[in-house]
N, C-alpha and C positions, 0 to 999 in steps of 0.2 A: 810554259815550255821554254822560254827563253833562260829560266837558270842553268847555271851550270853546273855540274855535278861539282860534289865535296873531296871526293877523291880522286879526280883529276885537275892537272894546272891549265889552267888555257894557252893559248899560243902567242909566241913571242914574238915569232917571224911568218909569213906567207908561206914559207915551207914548213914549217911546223902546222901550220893551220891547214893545208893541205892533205897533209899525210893524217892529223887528225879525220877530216871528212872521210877519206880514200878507206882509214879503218874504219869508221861509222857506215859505211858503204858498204863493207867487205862483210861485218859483224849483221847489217840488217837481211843482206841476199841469206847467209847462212840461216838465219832466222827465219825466212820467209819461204825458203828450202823447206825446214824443218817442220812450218805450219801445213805446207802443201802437200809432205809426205805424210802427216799425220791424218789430212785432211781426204784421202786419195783412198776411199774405203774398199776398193774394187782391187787395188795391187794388195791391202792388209791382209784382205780376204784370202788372197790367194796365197800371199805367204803362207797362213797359218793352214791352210789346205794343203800345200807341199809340205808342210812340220806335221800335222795330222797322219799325214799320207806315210811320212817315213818314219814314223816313229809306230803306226800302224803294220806297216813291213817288217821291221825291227822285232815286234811283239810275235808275230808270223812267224817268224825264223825262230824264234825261243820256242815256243809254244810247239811248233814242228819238230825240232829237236829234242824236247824233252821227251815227244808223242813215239819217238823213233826210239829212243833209249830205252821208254817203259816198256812199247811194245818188244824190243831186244833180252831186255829182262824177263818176261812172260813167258817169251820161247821158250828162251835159254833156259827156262825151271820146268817144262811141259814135258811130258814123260813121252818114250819115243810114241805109245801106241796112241796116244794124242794127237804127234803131230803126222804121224800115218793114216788118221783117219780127216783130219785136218786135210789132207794132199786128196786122198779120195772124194771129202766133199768136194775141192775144190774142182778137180777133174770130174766131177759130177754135175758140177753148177757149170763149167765152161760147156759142157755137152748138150746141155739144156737151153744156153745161152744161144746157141749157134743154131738148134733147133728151132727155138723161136724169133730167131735174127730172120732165116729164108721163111719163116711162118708169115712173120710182118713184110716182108718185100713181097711176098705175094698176095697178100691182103688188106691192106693198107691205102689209105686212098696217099695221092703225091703229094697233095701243101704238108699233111701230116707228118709223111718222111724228111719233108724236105725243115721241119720244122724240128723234128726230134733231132737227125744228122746238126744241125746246130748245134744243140746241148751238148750233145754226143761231143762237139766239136772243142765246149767250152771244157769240160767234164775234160778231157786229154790237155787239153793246157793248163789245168788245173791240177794235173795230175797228180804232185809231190804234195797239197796241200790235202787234196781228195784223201791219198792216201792213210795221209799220219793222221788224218779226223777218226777215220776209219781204224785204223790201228789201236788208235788212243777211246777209242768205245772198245775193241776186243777188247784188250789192255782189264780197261775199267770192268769190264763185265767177267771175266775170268779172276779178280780180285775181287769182285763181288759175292760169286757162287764161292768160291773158296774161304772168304771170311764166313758163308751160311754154311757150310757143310763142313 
């Protein structure tokens, strides 16, 4: 341990020799930084959980986007009396919905409700991804029967 390296000259003066140490000092914290940060598996972790996380967001937004486009596509090709029957299911299914909404408020025990109103809860903050899932299964399934028929 006492040689000295080949590619460096040793010190002439006390202040060369100094400033020597002072960079041996500066170069080992950096190093010792280095090990720590490497060594610190709980902040790694969580880096790569934030890069996970946003690059999983990222895929989301594409993936919704496209869902939005196809299902835009679909319509846009659907003959009127399609999407006229399309509006009558739909105001057939809200009516049914609403029917069995006061069904369950009145027959329903309360953890129950107070459990589904949850979902219910999460299912609306979800709502832009809910829907293009949903879109993108219409989408798929109307390109399916029309590729059979």
């Amino acid at each position: 341990m006492t040689e000295q390296p080949h590619d460096k000259k040793t010190a002439e003066t006390p202040a060369e020799l100094r400033e020597q140490v002072e960079q041996t000092r500066h170069d080992l914290g950096e190093t010792v930084e280095a090990l720590a940060a490497k060594a610190d598996v709980k902040a790694r972790t969580q880096d790569k959980v934030a890069e996970v996380k946003d690059q999983t967001a990222a895929k989301a937004g594409a993936l919704k986007a496209k869902a939005t486009e196809a299902a835009s596509r679909v319509q846009g090709k659907l003959p009127d009396p399609v999407k006229d029957k399309a509006a009558q299911a739909t105001e057939q299914a809200h009516t049914k919905a609403v029917q069995a909404g006061r069904l369950w408020e009145e027959k329903a025990p309360e953890p129950l409700q107070a459990r589904t109103a949850q979902g219910a809860q999460i299912a609306r903050d979800n709502r832009g991804l809910l829907f293009a899932g949903v879109g993108a299964a219409v989408a798929a399934w109307f390109l399916y029967r029309r590729r059979q028929g």
